[in-house]
DRENMARVEX-59917 format. One line per 4 residues: their letters; for each residue y, x, z of N, C-alpha, C, O. Coordinates in Angstrom, 2 decimals, decimal comma, padded with zeros to 5 digits. Layout:
% residues N
A> Y/X/Z/Y/X/Z/Y/X/Z/Y/X/Z  ... $
END
This chain:
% residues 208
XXXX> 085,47/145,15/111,18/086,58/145,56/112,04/086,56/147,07/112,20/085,47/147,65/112,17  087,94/147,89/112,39/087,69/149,18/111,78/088,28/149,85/112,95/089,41/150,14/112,56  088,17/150,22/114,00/089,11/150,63/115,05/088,93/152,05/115,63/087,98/152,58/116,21  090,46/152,61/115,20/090,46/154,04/115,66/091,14/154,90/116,61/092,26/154,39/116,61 $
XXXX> 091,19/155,71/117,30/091,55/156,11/118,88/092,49/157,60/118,11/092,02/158,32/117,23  093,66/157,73/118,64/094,31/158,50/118,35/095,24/159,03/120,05/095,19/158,29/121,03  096,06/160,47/120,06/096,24/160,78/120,80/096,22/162,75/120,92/095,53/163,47/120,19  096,95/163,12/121,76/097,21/164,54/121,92/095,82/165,25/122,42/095,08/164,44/122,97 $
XXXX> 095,27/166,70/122,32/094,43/166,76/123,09/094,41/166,55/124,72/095,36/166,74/125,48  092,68/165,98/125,20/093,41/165,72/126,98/093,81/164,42/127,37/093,98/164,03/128,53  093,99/163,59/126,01/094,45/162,20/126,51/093,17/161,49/127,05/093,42/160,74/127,99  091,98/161,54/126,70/091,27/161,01/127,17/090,28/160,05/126,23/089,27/159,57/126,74 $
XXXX> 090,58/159,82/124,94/090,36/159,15/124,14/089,02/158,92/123,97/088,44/157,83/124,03  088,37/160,48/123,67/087,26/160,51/123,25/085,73/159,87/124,66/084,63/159,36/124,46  086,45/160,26/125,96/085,53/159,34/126,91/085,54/157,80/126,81/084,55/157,07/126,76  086,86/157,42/126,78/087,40/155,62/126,50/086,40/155,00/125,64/085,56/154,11/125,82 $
XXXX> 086,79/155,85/124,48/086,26/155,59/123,22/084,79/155,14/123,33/084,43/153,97/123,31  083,90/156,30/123,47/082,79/156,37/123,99/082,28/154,85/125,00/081,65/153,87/124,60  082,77/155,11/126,23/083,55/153,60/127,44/082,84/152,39/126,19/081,79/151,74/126,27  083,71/152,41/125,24/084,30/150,63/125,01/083,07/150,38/123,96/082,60/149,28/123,69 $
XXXX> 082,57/151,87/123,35/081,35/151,59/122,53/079,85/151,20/123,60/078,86/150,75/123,03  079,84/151,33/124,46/078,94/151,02/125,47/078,69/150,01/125,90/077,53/149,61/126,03  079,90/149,22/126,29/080,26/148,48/126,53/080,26/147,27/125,49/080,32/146,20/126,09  080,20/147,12/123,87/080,46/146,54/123,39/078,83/146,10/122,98/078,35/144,98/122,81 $
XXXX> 078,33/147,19/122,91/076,64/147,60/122,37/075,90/146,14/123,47/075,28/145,14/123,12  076,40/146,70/125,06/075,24/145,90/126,01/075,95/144,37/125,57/075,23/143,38/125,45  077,51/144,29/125,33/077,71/142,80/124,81/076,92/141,96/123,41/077,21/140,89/122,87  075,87/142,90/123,13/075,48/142,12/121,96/076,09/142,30/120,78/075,58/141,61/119,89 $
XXXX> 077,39/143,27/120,29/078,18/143,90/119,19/077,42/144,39/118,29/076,63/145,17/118,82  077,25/144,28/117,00/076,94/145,52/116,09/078,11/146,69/115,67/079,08/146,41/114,97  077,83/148,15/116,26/078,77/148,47/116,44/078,34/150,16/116,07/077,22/150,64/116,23  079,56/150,92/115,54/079,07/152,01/115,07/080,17/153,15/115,86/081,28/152,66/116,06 $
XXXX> 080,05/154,07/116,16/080,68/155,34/116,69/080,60/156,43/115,84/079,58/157,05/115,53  081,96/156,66/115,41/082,36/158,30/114,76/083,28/158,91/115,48/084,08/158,49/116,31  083,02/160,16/114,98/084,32/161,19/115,07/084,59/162,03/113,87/083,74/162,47/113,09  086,33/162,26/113,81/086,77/163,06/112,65/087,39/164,13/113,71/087,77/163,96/114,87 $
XXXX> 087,36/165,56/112,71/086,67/165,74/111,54/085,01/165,97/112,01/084,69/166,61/113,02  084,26/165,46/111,30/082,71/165,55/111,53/082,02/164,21/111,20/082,61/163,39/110,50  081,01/164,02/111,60/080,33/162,47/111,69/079,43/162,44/110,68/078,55/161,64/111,02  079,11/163,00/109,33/077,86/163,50/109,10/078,05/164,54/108,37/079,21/164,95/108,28 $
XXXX> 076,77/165,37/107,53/076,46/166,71/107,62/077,39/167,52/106,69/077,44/168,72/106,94  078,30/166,96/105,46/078,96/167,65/105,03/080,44/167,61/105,93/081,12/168,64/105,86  080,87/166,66/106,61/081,91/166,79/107,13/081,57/167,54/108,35/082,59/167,96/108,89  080,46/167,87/109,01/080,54/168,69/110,22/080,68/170,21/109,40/081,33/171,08/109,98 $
XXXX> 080,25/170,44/108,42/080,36/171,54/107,78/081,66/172,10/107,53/081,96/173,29/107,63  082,56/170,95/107,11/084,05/170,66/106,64/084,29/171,49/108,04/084,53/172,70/108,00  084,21/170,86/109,15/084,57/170,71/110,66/084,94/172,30/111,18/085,96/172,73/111,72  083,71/172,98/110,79/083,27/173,87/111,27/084,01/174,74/111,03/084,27/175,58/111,90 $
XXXX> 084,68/174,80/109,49/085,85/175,93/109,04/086,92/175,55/109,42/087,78/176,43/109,37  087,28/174,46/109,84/089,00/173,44/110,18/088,66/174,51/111,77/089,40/175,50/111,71  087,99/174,53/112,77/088,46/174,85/113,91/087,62/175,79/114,66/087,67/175,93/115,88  086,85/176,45/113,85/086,46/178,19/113,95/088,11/178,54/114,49/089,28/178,35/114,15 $
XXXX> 087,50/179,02/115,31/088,79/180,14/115,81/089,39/181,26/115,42/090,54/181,67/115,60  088,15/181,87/114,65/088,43/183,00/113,41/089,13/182,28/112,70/090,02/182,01/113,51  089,41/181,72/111,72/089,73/180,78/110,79/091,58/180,62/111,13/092,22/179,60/110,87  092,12/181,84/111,72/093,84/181,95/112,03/094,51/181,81/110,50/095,43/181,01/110,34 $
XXXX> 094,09/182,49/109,54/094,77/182,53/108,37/094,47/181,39/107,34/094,33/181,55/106,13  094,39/180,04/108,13/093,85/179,23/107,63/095,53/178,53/107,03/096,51/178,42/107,76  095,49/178,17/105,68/097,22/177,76/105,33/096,63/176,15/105,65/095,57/175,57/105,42  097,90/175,80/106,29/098,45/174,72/106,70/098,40/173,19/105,37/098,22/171,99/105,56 $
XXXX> 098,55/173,72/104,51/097,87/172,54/103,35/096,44/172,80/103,08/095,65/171,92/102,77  096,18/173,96/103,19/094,76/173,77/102,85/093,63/173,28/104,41/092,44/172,97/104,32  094,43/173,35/105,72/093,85/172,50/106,41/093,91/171,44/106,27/092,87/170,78/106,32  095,36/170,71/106,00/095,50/169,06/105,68/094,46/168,69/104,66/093,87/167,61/104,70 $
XXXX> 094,24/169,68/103,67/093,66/168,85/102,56/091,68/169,19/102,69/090,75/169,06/101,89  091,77/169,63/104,02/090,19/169,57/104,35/090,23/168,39/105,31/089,52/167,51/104,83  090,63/168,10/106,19/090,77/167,20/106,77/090,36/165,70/106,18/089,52/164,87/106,54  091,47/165,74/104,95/091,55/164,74/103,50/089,88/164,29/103,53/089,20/163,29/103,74 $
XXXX> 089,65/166,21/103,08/088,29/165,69/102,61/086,98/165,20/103,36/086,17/164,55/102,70  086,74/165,45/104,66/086,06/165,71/105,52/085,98/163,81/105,48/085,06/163,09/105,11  087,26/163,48/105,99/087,45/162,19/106,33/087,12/161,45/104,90/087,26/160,23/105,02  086,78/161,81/103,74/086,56/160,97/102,68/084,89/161,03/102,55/084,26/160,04/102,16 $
XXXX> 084,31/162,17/102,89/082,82/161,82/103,26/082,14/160,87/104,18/081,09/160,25/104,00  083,14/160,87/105,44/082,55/160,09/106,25/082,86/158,92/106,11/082,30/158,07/106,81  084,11/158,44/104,89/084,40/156,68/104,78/083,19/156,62/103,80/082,48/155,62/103,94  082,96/157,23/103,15/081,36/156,92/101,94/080,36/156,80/102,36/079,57/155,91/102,06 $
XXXX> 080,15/157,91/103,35/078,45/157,98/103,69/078,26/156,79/105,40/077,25/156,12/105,64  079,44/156,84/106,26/079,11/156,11/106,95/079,71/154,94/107,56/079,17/154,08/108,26  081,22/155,09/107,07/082,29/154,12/107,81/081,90/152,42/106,52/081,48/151,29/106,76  082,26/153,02/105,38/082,06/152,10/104,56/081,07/151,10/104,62/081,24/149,89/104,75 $
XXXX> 079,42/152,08/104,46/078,02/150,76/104,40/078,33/150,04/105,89/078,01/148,87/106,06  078,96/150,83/106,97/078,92/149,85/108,17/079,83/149,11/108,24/079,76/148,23/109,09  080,82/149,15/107,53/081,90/148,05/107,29/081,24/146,78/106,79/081,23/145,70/107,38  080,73/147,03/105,72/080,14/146,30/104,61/078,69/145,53/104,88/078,07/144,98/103,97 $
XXXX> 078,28/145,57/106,13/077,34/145,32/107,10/077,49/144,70/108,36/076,54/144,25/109,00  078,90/144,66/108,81/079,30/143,69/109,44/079,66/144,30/111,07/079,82/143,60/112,07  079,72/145,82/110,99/079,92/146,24/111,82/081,52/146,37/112,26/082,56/146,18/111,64  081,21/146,84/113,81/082,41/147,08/114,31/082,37/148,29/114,88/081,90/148,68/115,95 $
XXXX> 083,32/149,19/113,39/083,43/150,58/113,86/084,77/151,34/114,62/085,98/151,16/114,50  083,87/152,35/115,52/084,85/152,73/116,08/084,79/154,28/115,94/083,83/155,05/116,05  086,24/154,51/115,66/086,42/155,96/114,77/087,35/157,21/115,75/088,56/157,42/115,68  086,73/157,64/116,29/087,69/158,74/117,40/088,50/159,73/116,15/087,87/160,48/115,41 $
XXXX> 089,91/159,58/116,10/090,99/160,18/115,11/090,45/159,53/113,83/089,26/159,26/113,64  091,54/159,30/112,88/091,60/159,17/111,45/092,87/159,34/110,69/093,47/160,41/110,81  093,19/158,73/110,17/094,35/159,52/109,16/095,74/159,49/109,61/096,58/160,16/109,01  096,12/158,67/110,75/096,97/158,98/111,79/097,16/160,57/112,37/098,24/161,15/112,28 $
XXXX> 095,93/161,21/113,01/096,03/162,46/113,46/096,50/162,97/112,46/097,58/163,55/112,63  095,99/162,96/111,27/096,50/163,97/109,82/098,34/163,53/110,16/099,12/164,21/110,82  098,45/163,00/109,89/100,09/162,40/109,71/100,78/163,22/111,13/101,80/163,88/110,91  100,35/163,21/112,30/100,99/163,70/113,69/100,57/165,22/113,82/101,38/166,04/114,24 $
XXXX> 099,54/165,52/113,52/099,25/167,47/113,47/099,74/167,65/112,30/100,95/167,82/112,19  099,02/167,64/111,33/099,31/168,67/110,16/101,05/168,04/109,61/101,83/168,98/109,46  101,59/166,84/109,36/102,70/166,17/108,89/103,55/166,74/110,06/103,94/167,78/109,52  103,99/166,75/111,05/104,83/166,68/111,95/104,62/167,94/112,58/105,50/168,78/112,41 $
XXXX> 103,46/168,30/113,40/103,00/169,41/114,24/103,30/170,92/113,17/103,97/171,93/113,39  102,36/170,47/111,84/102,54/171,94/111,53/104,09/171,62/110,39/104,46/172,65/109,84  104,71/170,68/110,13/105,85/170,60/109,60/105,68/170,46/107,90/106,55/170,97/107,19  104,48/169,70/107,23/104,15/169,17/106,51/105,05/168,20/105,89/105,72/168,32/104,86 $
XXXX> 104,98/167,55/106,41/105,97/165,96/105,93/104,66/165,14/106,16/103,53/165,60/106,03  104,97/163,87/106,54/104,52/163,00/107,37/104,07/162,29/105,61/102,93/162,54/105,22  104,70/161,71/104,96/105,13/161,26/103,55/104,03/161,80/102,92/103,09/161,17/102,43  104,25/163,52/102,96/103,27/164,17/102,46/101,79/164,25/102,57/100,97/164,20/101,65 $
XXXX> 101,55/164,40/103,99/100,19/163,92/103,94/099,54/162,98/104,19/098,34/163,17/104,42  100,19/161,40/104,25/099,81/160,48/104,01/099,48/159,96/102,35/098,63/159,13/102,03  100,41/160,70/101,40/099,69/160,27/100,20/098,41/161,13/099,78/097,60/160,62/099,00  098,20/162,48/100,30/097,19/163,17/100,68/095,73/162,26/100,99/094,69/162,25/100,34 $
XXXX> 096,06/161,57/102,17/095,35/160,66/102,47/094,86/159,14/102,28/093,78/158,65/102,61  096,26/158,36/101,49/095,80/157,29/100,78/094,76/157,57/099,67/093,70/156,93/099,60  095,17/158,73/098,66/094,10/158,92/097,49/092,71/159,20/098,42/091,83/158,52/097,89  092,14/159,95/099,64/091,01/160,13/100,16/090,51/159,09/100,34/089,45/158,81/099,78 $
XXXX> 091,10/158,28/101,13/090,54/157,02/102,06/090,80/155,87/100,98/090,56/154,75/101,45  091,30/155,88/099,44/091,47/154,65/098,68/091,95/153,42/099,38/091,53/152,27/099,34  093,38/154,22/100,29/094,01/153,64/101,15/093,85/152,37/102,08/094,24/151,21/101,96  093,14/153,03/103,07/091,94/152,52/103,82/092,64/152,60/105,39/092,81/153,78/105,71 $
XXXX> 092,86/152,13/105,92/093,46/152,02/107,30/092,77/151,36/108,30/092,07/150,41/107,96  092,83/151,65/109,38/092,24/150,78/110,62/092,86/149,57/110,76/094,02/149,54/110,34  092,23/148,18/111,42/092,75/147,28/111,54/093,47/147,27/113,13/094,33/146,54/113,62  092,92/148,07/113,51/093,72/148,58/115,42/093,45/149,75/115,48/092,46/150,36/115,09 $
XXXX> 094,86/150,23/116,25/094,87/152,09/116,57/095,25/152,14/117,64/096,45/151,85/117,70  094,69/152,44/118,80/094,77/152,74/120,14/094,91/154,04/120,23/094,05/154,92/120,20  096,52/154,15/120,38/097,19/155,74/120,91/097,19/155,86/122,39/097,91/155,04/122,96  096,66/156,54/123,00/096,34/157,26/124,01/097,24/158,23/124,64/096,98/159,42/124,84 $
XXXX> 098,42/157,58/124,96/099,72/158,54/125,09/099,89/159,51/126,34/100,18/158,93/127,38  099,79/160,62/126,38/100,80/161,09/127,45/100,81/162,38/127,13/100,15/162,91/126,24  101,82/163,03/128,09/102,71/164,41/128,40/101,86/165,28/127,93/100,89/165,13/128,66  101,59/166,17/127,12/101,17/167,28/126,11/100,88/167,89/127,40/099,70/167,59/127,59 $
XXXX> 101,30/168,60/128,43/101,26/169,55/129,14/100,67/169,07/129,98/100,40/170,04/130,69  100,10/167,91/130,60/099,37/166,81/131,07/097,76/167,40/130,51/096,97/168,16/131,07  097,71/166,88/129,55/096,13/166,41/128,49/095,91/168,33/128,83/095,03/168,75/129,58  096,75/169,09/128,23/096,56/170,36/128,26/095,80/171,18/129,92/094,75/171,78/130,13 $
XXXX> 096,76/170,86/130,62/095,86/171,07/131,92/094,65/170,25/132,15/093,75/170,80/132,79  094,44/169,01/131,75/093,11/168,23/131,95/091,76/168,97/131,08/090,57/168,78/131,32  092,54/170,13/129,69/091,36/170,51/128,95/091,12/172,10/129,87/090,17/172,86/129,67  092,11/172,30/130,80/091,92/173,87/131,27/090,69/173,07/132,23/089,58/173,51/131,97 $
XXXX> 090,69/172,24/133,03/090,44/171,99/134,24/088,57/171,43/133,91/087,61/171,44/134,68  088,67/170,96/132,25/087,25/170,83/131,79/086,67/171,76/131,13/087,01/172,13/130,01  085,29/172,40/132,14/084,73/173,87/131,58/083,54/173,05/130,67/082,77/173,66/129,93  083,53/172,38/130,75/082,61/171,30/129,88/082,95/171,49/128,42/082,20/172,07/127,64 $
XXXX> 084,03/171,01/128,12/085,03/171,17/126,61/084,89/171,61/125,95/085,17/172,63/126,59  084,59/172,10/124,71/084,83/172,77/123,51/086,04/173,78/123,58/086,71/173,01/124,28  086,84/174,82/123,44/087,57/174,96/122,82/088,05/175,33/121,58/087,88/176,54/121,72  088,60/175,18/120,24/088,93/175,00/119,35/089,96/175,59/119,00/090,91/175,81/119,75 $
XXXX> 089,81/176,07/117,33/091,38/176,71/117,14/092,37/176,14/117,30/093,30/176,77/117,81  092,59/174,68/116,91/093,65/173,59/117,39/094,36/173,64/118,95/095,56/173,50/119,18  093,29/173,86/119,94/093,46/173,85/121,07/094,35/175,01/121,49/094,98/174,83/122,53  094,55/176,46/120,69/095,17/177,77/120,55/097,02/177,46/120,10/097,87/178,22/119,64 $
XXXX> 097,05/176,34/120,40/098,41/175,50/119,48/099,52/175,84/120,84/099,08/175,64/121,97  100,66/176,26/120,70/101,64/176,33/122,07/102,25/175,11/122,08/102,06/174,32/121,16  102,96/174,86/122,99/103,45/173,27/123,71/104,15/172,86/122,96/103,90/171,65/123,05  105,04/172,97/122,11/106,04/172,41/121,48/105,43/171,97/120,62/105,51/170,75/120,51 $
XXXX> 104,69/172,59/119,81/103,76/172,29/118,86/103,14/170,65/119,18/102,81/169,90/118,26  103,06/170,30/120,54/101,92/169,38/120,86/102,99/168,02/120,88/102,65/166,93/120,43  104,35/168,31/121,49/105,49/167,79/121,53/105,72/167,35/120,26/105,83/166,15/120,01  105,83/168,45/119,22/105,91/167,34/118,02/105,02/166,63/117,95/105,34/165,45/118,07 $
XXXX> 103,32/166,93/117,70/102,71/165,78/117,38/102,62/164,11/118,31/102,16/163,06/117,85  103,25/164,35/119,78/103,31/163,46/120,23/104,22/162,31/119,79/104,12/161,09/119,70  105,36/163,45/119,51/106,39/162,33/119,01/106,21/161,58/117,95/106,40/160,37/117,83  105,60/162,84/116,69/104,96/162,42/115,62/104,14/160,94/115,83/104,68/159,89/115,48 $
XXXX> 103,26/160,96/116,21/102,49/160,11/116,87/103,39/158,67/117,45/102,96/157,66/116,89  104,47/158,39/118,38/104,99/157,45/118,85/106,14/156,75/117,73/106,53/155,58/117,71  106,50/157,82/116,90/107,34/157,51/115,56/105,98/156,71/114,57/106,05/156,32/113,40  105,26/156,66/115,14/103,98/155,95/113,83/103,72/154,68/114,51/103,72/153,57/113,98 $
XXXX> 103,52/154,94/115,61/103,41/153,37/116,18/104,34/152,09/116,70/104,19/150,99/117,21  105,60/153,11/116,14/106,96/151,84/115,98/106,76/151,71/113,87/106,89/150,64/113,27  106,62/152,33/113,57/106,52/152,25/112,05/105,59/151,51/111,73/105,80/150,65/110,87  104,24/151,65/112,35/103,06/150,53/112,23/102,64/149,82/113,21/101,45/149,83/113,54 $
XXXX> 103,69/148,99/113,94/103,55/148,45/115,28/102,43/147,08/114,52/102,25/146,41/115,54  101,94/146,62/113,84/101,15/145,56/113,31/099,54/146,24/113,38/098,54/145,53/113,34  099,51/147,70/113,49/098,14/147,68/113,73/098,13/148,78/115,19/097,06/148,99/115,75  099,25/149,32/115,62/099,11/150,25/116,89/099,35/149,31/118,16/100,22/148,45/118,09 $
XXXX> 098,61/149,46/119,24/098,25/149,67/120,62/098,71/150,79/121,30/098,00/151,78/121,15  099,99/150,97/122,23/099,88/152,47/123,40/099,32/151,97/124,20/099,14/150,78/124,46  098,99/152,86/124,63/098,03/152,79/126,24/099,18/154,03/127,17/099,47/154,95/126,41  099,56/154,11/127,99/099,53/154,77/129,21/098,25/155,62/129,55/097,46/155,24/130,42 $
XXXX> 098,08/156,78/128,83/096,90/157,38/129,48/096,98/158,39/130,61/095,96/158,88/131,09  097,97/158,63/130,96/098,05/158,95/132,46/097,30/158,14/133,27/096,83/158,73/134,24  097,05/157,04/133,18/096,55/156,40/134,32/095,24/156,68/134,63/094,69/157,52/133,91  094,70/156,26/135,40/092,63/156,47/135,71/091,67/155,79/134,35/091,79/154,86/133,56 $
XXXX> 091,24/156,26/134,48/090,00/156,20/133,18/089,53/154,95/133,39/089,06/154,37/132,42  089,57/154,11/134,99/089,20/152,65/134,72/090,27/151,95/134,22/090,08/151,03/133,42  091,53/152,30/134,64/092,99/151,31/133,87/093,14/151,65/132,82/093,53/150,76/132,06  092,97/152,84/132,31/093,31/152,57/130,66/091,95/151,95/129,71/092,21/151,29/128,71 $
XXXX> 090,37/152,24/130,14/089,54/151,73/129,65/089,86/150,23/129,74/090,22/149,59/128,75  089,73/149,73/130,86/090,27/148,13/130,74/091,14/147,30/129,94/091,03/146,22/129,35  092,15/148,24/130,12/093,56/147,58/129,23/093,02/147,87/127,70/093,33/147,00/126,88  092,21/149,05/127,18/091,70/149,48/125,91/090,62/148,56/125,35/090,74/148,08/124,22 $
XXXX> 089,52/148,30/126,17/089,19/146,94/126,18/089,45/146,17/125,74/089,22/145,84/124,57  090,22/145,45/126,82/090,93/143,79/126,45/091,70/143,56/125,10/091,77/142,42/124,63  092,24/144,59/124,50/092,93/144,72/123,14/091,81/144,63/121,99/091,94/143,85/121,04  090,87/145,35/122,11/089,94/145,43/121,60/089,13/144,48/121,32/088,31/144,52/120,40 $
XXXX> 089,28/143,64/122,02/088,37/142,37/122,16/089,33/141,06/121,74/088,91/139,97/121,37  090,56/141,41/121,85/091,53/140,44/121,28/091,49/140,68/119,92/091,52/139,61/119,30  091,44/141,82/119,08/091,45/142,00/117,78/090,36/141,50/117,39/090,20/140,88/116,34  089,14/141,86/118,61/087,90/141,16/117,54/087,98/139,91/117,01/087,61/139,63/115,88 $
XXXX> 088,66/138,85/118,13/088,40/137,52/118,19/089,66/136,71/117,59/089,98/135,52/117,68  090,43/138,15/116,73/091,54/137,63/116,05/092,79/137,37/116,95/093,70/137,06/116,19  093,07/137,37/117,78/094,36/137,16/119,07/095,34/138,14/119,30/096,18/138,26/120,19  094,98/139,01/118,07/096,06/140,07/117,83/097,62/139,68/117,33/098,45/140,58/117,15 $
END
């Protein structure tokens, strides 16, 4: 089972995420946790040039097509043997984000870097995608308000910018309503973990 968390920065994903892997572990799950771009040592490397902050003159295909790659190390070296092992992985962003930032956000074509990404991933998709929806300007104040955070060249992105990828993003989950989940992530971190949950646990047990 292959399940991946998508969403604007600020939505909240990456705590949930975290949440439901915890949660699944004390249930007795065999269960694996990534994040893109990163998750092992050549893709954190990948990582490292995608969102250096120096890294402004970075062209817009040649980020998509690191991304590509970043995410094709980590289906080899770690998503795959744990597939193939009987795990239940859970993947914070995957080739969705590519399709809503770089396709839509930076004005790519959506088309475009999804075949980008079928040849990476040997067209490889999650079996559930839990989008993590809300107001760009929302998630954005939630990352001012966390001194905890990273910030990132991505994060240097102005609002409209975030607006497309949201929309980007809600145009994907009427297009692939057979494997997307919204969540309401405005709400408290216990209502959307719950509701993120219970979906989660319906896909496991097939009740999708």
């Amino acid at each position: 089972m292959f399940i991946s968390a998508e969403g604007v920065e600020g939505c909240g994903k990456t705590t949930i995420l975290k949440m439901i892997y915890e949660k699944l572990l004390k249930e007795g799950y065999k269960v694996l946790l990534a994040r893109e771009p990163g998750g092992v040592k050549i893709s954190e490397q990948i990582r490292n040039i995608i969102l250096n902050k120096e890294n402004t003159d970075l062209d817009n295909r040649s980020e998509a097509l690191l991304f590509a790659a970043s995410r094709r190390q980590l289906l080899v070296e770690k998503i795959y043997p744990a597939l193939n092992n009987g795990y239940i992985v859970l993947c914070d962003r995957f080739v969705d984000s590519s399709l809503a930032y770089q396709g839509g956000g930076k004005g790519l074509g959506v088309e475009n870097v999804l075949n980008i990404n079928l040849f990476a991933t040997n067209n490889t998709l999650p079996n559930l995608t839990l989008l993590f929806d809300i107001d760009p300007s929302l998630g954005l104040e939630r990352i001012r308000e966390n001194k905890n955070r990273e910030v990132n060249r991505l994060d240097l992105e102005r609002l409209d910018f975030y607006n497309k990828v949201r929309n980007t993003f809600l145009d994907l989950s009427k297009k692939y309503s057979n494997r997307y989940y919204v969540l309401d992530a405005s709400k408290s971190i216990d209502e959307v973990f719950n509701e993120a949950y219970k979906k989660v646990i319906e896909v496991i047990n097939g009740n999708n």
